[in-house]
N, CA, C and O of each residue as an XYZ file, in Angstrom:
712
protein
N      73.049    140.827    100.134
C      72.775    139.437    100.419
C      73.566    138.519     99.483
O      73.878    137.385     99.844
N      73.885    139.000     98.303
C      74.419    137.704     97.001
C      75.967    137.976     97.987
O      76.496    136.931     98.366
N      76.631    139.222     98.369
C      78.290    139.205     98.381
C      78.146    138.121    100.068
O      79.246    137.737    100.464
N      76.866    137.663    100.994
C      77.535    137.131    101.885
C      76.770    135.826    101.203
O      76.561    135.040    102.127
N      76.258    135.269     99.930
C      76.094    134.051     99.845
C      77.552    134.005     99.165
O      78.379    133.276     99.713
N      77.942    134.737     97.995
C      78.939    134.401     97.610
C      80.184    134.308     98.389
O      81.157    133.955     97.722
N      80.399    134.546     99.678
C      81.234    134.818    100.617
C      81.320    133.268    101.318
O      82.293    132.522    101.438
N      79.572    133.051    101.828
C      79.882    131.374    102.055
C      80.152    130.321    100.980
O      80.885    129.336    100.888
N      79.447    130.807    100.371
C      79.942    129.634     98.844
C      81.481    129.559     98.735
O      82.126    128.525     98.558
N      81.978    130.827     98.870
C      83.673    130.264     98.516
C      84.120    129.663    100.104
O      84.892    128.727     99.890
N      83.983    129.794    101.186
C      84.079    129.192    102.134
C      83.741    127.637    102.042
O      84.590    126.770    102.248
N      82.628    127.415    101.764
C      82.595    125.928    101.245
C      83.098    125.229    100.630
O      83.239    124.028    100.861
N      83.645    126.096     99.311
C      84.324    125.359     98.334
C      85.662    125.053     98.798
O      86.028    123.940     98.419
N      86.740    125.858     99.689
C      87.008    125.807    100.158
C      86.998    124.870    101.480
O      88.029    124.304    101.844
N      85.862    124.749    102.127
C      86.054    123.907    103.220
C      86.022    122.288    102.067
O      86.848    121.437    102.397
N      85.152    121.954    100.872
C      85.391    120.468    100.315
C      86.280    120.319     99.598
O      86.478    119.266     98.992
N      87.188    121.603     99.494
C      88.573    121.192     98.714
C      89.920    120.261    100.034
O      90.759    119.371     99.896
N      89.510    121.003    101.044
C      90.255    120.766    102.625
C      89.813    119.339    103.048
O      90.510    118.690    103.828
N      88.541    118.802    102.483
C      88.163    117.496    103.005
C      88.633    116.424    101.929
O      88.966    115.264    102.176
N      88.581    117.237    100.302
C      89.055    116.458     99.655
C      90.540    115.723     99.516
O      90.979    114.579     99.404
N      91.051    117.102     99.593
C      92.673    116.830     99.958
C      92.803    115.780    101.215
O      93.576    114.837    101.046
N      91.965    115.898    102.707
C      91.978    115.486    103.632
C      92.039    113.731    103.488
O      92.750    113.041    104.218
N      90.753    112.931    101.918
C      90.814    111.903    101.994
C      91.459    111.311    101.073
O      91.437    110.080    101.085
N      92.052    111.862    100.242
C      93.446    111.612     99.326
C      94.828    111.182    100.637
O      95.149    110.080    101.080
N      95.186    112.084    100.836
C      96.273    112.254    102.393
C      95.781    110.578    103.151
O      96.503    109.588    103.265
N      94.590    110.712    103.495
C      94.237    109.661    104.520
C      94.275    108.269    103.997
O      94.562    107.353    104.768
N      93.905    107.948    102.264
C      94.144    107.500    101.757
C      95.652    106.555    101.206
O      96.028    105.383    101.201
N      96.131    107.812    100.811
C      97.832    107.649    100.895
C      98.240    107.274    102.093
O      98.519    106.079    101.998
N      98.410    107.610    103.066
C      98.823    107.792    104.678
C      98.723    105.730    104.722
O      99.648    104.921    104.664
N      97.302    105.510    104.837
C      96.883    104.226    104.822
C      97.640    102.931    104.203
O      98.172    101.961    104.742
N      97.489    103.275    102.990
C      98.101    102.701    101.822
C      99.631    102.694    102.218
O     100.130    101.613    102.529
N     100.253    103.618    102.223
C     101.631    103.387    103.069
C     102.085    102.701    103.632
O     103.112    102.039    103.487
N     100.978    102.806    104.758
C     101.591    102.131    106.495
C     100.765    100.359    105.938
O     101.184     99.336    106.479
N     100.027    100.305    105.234
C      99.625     98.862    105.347
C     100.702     97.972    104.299
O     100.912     96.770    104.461
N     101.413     98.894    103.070
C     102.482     98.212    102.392
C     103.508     98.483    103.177
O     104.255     97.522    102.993
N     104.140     99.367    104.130
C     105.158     99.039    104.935
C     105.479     97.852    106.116
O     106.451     97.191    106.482
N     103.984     98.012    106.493
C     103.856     96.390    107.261
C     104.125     95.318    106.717
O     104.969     94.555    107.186
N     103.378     95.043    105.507
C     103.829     93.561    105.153
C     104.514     93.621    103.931
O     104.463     92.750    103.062
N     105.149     94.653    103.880
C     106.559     94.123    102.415
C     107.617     94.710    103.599
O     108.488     93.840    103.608
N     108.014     95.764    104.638
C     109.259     95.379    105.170
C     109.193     94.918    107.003
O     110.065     94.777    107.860
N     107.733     94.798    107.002
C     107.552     94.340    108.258
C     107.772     95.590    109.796
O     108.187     95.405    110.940
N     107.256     96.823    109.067
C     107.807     98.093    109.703
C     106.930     99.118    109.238
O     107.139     99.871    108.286
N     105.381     99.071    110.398
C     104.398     99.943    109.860
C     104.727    101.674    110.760
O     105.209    102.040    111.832
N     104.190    102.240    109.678
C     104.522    103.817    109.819
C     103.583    104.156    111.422
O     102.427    103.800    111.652
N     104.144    104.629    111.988
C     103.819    105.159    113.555
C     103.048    105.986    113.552
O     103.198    107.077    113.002
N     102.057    105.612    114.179
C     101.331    107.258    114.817
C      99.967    106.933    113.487
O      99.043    107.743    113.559
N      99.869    106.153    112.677
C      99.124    106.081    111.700
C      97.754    106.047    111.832
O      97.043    106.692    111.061
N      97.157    105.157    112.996
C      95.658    104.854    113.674
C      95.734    106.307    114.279
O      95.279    107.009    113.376
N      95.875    106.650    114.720
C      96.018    108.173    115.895
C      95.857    109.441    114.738
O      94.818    110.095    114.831
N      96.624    109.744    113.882
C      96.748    110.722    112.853
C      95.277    110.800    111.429
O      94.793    111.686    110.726
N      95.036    109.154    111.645
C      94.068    108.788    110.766
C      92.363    109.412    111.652
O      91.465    110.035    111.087
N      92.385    109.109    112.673
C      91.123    109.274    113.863
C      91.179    110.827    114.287
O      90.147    111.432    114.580
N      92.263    111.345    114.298
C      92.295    112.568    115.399
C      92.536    113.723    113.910
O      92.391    114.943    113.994
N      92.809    113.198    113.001
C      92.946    114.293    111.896
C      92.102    114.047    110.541
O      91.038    114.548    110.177
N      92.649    113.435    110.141
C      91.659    112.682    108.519
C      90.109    112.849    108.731
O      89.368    113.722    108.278
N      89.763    111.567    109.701
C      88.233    111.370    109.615
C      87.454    112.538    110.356
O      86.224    112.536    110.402
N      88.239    113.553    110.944
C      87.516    114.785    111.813
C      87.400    115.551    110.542
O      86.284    115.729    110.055
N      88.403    115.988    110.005
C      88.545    117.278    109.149
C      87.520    116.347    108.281
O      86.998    117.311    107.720
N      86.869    115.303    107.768
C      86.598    114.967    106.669
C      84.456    114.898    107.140
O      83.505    115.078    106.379
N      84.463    114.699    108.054
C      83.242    114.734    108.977
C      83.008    116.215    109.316
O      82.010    116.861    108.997
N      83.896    116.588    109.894
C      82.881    118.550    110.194
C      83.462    119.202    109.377
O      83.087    120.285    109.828
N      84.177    119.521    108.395
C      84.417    120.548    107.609
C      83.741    120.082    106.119
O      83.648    120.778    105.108
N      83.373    118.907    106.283
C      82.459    118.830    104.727
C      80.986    119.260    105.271
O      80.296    120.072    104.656
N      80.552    118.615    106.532
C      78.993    119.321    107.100
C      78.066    120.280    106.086
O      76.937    120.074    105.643
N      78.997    121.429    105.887
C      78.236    122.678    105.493
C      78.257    122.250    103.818
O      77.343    122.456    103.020
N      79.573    121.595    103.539
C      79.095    121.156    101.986
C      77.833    120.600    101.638
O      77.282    121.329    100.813
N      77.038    119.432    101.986
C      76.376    118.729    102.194
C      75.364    119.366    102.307
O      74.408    119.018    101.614
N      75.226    120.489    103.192
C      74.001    121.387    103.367
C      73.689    122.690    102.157
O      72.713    123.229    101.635
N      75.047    122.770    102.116
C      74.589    123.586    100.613
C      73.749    122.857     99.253
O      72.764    123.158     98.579
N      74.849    121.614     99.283
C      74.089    121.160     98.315
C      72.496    120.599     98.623
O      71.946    119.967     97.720
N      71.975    120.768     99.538
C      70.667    119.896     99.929
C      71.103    118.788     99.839
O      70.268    118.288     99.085
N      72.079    117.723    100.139
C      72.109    116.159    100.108
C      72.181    115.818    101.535
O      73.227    115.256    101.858
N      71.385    116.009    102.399
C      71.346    115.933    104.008
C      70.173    114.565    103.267
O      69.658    114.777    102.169
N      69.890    113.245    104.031
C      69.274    112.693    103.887
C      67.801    113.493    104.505
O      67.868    114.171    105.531
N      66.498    113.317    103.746
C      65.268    113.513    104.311
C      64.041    112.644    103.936
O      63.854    112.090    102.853
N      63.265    112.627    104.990
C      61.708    111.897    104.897
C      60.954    112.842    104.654
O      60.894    113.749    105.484
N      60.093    112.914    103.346
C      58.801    113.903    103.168
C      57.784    112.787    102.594
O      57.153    112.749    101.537
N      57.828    112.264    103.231
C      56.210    111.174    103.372
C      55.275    111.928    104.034
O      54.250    112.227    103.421
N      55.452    112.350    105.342
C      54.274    113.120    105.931
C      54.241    114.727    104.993
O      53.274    114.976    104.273
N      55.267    115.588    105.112
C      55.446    116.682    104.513
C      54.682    116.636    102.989
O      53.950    117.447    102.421
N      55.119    115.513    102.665
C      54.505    115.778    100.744
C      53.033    116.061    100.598
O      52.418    116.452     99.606
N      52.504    115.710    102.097
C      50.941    115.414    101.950
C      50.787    116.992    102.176
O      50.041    117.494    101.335
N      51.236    117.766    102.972
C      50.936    118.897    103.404
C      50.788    119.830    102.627
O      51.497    119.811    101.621
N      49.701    121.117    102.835
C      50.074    122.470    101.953
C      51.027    123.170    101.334
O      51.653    123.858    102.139
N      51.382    123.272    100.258
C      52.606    124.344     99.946
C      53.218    125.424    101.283
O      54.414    125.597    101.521
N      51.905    126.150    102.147
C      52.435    126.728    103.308
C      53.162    125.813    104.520
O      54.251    126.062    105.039
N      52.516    124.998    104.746
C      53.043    124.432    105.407
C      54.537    123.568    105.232
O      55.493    123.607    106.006
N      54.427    122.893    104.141
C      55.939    122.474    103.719
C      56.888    123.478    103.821
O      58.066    123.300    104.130
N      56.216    124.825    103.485
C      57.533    126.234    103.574
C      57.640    126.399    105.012
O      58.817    126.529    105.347
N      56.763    126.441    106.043
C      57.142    126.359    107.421
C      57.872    125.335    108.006
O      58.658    125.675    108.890
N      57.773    123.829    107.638
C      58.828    122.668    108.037
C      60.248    123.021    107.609
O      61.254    122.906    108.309
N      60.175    123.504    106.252
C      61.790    124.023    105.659
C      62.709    125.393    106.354
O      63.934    125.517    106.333
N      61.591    126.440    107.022
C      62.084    127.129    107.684
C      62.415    126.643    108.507
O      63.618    126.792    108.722
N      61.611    125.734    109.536
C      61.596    125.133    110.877
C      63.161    124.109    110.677
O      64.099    124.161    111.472
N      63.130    123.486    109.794
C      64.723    122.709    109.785
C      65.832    123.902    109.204
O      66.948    123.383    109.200
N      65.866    124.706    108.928
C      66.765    125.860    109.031
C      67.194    126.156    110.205
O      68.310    125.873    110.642
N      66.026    126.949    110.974
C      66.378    127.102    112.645
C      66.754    125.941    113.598
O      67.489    126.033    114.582
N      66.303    125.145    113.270
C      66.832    123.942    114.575
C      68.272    123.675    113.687
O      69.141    123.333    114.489
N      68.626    123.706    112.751
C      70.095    123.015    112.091
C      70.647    124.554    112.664
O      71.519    124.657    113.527
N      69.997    125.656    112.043
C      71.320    126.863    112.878
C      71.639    126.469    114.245
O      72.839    126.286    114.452
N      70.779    126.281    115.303
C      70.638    126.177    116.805
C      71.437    125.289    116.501
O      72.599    125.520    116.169
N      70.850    123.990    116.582
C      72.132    123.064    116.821
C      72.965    122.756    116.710
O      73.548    122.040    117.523
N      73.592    123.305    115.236
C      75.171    123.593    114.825
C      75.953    124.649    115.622
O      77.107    124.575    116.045
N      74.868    125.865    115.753
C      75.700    126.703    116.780
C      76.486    126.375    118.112
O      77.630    126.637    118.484
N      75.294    125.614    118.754
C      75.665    124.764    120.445
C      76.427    124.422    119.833
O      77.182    125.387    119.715
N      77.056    123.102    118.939
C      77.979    122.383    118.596
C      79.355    123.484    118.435
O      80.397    123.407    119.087
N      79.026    124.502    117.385
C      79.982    125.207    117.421
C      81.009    125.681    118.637
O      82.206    125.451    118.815
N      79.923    126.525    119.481
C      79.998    127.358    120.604
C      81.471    126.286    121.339
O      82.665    126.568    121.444
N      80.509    124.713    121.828
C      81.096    124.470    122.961
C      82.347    123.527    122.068
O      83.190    123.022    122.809
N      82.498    123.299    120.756
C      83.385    122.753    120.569
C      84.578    124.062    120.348
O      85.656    123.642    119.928
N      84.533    125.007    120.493
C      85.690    125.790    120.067
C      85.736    126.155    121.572
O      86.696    126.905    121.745
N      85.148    125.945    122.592
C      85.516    126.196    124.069
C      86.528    124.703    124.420
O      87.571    124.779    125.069
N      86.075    123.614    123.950
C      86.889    122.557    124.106
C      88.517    122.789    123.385
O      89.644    122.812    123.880
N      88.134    122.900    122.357
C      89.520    123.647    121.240
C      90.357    124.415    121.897
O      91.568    124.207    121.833
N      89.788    125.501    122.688
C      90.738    126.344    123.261
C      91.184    125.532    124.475
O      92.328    125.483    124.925
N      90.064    124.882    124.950
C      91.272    124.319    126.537
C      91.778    123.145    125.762
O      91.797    122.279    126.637
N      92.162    122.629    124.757
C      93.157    121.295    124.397
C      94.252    122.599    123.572
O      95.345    122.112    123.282
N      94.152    123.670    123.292
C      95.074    123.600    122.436
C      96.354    124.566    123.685
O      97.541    124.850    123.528
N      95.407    124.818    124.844
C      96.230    125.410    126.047
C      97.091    124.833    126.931
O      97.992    125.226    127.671
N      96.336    123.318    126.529
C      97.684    122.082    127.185
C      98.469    121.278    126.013
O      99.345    120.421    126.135
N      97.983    121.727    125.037
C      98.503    120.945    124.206
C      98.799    119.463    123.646
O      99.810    118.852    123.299
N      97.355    119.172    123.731
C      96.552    117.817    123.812
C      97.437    117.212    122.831
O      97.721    117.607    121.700
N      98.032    115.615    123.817
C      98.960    114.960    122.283
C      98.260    113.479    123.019
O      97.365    113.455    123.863
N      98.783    112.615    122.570
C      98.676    110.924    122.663
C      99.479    110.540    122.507
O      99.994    110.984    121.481
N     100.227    109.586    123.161
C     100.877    108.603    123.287
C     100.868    107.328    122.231
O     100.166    106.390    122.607
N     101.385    107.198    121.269
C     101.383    106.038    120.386
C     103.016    105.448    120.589
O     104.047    106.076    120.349
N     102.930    104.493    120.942
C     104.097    103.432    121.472
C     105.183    104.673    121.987
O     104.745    105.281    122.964
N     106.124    105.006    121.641
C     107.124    106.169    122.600
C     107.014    106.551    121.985
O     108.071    106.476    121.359
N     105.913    107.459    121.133
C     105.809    108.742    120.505
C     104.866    109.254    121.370
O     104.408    108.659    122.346
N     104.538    110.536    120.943
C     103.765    111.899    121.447
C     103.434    112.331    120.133
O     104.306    112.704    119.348
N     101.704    112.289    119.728
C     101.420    113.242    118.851
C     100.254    113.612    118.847
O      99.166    113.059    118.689
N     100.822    115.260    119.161
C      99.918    116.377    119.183
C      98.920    116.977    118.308
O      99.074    117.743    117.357
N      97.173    116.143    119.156
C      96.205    116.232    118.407
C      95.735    117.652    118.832
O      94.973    118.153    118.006
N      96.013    118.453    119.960
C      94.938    119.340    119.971
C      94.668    120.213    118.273
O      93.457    120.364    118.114
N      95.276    120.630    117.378
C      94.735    121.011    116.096
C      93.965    120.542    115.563
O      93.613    121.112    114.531
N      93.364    119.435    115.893
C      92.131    118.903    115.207
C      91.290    119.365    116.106
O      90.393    119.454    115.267
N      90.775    119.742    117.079
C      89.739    119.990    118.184
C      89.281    121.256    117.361
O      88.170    121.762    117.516
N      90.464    121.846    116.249
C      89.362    123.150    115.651
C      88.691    122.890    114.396
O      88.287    123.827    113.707
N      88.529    121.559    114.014
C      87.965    121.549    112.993
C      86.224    121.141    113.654
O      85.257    121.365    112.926
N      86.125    120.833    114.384
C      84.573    120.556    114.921
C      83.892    122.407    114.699
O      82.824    122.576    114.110
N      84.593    123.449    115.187
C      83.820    124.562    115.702
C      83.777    125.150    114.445
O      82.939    125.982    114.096
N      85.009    124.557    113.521
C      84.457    125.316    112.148
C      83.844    124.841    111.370
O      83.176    125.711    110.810
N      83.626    123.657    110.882
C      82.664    123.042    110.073
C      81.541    123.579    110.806
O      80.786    124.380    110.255
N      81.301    123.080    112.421
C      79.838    123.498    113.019
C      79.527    125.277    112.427
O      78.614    125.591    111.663
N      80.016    125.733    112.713
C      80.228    126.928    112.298
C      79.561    127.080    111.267
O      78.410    127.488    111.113
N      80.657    126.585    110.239
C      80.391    127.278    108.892
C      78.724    126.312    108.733
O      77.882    126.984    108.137
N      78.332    125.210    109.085
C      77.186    124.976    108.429
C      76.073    125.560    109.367
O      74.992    125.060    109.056
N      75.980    126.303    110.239
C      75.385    126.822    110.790
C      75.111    128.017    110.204
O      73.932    128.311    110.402
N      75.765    128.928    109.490
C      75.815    129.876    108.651
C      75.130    129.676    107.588
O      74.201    130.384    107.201
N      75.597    128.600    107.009
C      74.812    128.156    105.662
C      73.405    127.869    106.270
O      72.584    128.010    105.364
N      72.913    127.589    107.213
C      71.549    127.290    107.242
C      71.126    128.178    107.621
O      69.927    128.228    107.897
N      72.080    129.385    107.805
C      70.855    130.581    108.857
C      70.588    131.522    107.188
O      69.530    132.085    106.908
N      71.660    131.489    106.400
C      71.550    132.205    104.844
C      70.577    131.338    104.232
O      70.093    131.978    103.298
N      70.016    130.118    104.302
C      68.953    129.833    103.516
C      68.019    130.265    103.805
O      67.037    130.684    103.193
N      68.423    130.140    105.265
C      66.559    130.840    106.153
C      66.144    132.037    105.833
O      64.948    132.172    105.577
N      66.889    132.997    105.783
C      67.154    134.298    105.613
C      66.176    134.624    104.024
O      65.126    135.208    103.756
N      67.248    133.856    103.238
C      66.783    134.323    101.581
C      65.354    133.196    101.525
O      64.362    133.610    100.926
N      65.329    132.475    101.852
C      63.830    131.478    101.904
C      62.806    132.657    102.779
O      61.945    133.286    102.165
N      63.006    132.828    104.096
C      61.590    133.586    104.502
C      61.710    135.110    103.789
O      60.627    135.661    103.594
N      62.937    135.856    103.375
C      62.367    136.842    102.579
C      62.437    136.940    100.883
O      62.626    137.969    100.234
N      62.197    135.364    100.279
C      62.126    135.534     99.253
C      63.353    135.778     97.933
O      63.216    135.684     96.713
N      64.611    136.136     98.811
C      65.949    136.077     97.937
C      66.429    135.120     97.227
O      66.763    134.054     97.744
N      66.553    135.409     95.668
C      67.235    134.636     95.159
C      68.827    134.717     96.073
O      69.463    135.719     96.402
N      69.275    132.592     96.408
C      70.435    132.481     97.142
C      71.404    132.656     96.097
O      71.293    132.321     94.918
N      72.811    133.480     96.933
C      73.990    133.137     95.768
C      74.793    132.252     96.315
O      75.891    132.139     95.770
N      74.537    131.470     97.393
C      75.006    130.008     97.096
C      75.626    129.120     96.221
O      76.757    128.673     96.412
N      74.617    128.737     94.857
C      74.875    128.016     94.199
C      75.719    129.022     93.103
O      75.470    130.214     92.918
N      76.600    128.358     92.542
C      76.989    128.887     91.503
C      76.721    128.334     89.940
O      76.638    127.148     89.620
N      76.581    129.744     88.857
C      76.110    129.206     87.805
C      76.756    127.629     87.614
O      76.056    126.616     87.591
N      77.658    127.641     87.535
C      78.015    126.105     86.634
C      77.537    125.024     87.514
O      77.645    123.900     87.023
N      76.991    125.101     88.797
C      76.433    124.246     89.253
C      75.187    124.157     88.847
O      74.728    123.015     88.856
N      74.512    124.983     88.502
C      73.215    125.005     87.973
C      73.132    124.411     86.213
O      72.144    124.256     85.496
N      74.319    124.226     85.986
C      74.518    123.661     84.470
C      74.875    122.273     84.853
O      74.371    121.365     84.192
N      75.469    122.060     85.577
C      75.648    120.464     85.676
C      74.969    119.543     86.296
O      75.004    118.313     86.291
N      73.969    120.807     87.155
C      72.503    119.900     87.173
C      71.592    119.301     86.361
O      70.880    118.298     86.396
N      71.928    120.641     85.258
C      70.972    120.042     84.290
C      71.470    118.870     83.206
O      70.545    118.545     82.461
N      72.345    118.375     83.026
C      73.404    117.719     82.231
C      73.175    116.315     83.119
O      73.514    115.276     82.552
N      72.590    116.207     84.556
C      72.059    115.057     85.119
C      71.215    114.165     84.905
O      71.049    113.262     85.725
């Protein structure tokens, strides 16, 4: 159980190094095309299109599962706080399984979409250019993916009691340093 938490953990780290890089790039990219507009009057092409169909995708489903590792998913435990220790452990299982389920569907049918854009070779039209978005259509099935995983490994080590290897020590040190 620790070699497939430690297996998603580096997958994650991995997937928020890919989002990080993703909003540096998108950043730069931006910054570019808005000083090329108004210092030579000649903004960089394809920039709105590359920014929507690449940046803000990869930066939206491939961080997903980050977010879920760390527990920073926004939540309400107003009703929950009132409840039994058992019962709060059944709501936490219960949002495990509905986040696996529903990340999965998401997964499933976005990598069925992925495959039919990347079979025509899904591009857009930006003024007489052509640029070819279908490669972003695979970042939906893997973020869905990967955080679907991460929630089915909490469920897993939560209903049988496993310490997760999820977190890694130095994260557990710089919690406490909070």
């Amino acid at each position: 159980m620790k070699l497939i938490g430690r297996a998603l953990a580096g997958l994650v780290s991995m997937a928020s190094f890919i989002s990080t890089i993703s909003i540096v790039l998108m950043m730069l990219h931006v910054t570019a095309d808005v000083t090329c507009r108004y210092l030579l009057n000649q903004p960089l092409p394809g920039t709105l299109t590359i920014v929507a169909h690449y940046y803000m995708i990869i930066v939206t489903f491939v961080a997903l599962a980050v977010a879920e590792k760390q527990e920073a998913h926004i939540t309400v435990e107003i009703v929950a706080d009132m409840l039994p220790p058992f019962a709060q452990r059944l709501l936490g299982w219960l949002s495990f399984v509905l986040t696996s389920a529903v990340f999965t569907l998401l997964a499933w049918r976005g990598f069925e979409i992925a495959m039919g854009k990347t079979k025509i070779r899904a591009s857009i039209e930006q003024g007489s250019d052509m640029i070819p978005v279908w490669q972003s259509y695979w970042a939906i099935p893997i973020g869905a993916g990967l955080i679907a995983l991460v929630a089915l490994y909490k469920l897993v080590t939560e209903v049988f009691g496993v310490k997760s290897a999820l977190t890694h020590p130095l994260d557990d040190l710089e919690m406490l340093h909070e």
